[in-house]
C-alpha positions as CSV (number, residue, x, y, z in Angstrom):
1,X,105.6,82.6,113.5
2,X,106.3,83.3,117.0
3,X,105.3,81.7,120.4
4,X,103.6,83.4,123.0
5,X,106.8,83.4,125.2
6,X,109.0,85.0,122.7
7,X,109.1,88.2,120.2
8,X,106.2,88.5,117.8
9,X,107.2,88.7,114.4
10,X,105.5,91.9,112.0
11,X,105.8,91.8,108.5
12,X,105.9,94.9,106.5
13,X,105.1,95.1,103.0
14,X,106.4,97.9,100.9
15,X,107.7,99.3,97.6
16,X,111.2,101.0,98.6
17,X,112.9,103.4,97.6
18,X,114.4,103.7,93.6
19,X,118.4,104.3,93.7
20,X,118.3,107.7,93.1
21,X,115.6,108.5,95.4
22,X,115.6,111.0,98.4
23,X,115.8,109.4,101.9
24,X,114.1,112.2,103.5
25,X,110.4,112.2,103.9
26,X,111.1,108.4,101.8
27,X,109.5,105.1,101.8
28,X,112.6,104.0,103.2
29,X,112.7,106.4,106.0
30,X,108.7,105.7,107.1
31,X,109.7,101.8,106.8
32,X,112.4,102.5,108.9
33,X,110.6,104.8,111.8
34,X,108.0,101.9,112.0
35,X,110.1,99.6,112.3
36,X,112.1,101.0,114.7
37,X,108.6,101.7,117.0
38,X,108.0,98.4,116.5
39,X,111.4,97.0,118.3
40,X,110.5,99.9,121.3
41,X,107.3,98.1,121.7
42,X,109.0,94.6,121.4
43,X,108.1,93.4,118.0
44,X,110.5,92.1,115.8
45,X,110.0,94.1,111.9
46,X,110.7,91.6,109.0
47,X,111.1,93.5,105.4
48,X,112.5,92.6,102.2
49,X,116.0,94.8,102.3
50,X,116.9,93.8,105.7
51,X,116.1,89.7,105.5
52,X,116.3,88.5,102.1
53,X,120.3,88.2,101.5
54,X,122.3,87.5,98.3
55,X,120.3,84.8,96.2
56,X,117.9,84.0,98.8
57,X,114.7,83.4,97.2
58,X,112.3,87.0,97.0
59,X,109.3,84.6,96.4
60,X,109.5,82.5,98.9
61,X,110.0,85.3,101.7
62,X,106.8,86.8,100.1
63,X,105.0,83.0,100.6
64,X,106.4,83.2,104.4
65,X,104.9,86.4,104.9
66,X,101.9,84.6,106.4
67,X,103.8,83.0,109.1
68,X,103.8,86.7,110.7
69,X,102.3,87.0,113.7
70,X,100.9,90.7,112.6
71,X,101.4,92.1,108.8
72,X,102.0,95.4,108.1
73,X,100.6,97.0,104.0
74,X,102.2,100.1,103.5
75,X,100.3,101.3,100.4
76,X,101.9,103.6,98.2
77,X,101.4,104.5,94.4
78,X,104.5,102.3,93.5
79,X,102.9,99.2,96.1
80,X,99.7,99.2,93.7
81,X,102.2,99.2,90.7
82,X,105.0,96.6,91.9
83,X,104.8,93.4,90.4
84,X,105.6,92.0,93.8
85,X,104.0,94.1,96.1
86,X,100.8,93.0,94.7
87,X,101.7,89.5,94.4
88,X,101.6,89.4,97.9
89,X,98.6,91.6,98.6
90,X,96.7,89.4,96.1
91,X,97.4,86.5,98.3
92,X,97.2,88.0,101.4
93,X,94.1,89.9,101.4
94,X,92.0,89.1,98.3
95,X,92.2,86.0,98.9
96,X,91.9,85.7,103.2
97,X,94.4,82.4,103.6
98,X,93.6,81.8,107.0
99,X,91.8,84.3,108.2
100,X,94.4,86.8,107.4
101,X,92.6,90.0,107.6
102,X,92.5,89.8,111.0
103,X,96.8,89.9,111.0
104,X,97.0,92.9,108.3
105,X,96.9,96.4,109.5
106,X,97.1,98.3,106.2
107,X,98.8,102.2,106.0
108,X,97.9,104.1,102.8
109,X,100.5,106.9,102.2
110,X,98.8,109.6,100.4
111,X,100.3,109.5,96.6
112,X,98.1,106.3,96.6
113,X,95.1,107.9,96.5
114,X,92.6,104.7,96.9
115,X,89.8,106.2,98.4
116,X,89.9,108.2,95.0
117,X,87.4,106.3,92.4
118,X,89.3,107.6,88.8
119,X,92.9,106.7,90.9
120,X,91.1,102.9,91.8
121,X,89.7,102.4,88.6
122,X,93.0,103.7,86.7
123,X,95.1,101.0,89.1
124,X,93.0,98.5,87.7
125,X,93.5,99.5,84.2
126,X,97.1,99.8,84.9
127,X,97.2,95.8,86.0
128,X,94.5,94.7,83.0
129,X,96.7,96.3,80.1
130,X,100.0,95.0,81.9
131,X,98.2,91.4,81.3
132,X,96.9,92.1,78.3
133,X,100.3,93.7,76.8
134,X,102.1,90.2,77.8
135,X,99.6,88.3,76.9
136,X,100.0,89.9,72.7
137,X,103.9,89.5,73.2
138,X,103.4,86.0,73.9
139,X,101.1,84.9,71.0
140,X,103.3,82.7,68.7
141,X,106.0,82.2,71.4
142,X,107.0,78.4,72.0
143,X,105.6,78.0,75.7
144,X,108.7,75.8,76.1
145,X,111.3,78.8,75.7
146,X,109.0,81.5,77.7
147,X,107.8,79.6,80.5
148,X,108.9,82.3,82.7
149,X,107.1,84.7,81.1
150,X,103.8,82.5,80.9
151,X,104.5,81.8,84.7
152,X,104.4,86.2,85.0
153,X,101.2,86.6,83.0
154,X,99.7,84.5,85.1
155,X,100.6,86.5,88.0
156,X,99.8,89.5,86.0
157,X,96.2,88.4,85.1
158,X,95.7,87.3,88.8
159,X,96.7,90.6,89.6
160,X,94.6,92.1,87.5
161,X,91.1,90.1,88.4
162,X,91.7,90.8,92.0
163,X,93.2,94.5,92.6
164,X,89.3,95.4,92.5
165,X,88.9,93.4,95.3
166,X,92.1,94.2,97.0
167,X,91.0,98.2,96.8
168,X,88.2,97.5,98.2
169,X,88.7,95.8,101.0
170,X,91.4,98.6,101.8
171,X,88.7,101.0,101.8
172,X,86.9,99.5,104.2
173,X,90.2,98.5,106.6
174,X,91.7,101.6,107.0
175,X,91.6,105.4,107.2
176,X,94.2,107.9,105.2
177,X,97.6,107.7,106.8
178,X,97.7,111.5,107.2
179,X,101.3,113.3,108.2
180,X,103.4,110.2,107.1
């Protein structure tokens, strides 16, 4: 986190782009037009593809996330589905560390379609069968040789009871991010 005498620091949270996805019109490109507004304004953006390097640790920079002084959600259809992206939002917003809310400034691109109540409820099925799927894979498994995979269906489950929550409150903090 930053000091009042120097830059503020803005986290933005996003799914990027797949490798053999457009640039134009892209994830990518909207991350990188905020980001760019934000250094005009004197902010400085931290992301994921520009500040984690070679086998730095993806979950830790995800834990410092709220050490931002301001954090950006850009919501897309592959945010609600990324393993990671909503390991963070679960922690960040569903569950208000701190008094978050009050740092988080979601944008909700419009493939995501939350304020839709058959797209909500289907990411929440999405997230429950993940879990569930896992869960049946693991049955019979020595816990000793799949920790990992015990460790990621607990995130999965987490996931899963909270996205409700997590929608919701995105309904309430934000409008459609038309034009983006």
């Amino acid at each position: 986190m930053s000091t009042l005498t120097s830059t503020p620091d803005v986290y933005i949270s996003y799914a990027g782009n797949d490798v053999n996805e457009e640039y134009a019109g892209s994830r990518d490109e909207i991350i990188s037009v905020i980001a760019e507004k934000l250094k005009e304004e004197n902010f400085r953006p931290r992301e994921y593809k520009r500040d984690i390097q070679y086998k730095d640790s993806i979950k830790e920079f995800m834990d410092e996330i709220a050490a931002a002084d301001f954090i950006i959600l850009v919501i897309s259809e592959k945010y609600l589905k990324s393993e990671y992206c909503m390991y963070e939002a679960v922690e960040l917003l569903s569950k208000n560390k701190g008094g978050l809310k009050k740092k988080i400034f979601p944008v909700v691109l419009q493939d995501a379609m939350i304020f839709d109540t058959d797209k909500h409820l289907e990411y929440v099925d999405f997230w429950d069968k993940r879990s569930v799927q896992l869960k049946e894979k693991l049955k019979g498994q020595d816990p000793l040789k799949v920790k990992s995979l015990l460790d990621k269906n607990i995130v999965y489950r987490e996931i899963s009871e909270n996205i409700d929550t997590f929608l919701a409150e995105l309904n309430r903090m934000c409008q459609l991010a038309q034009g983006l």
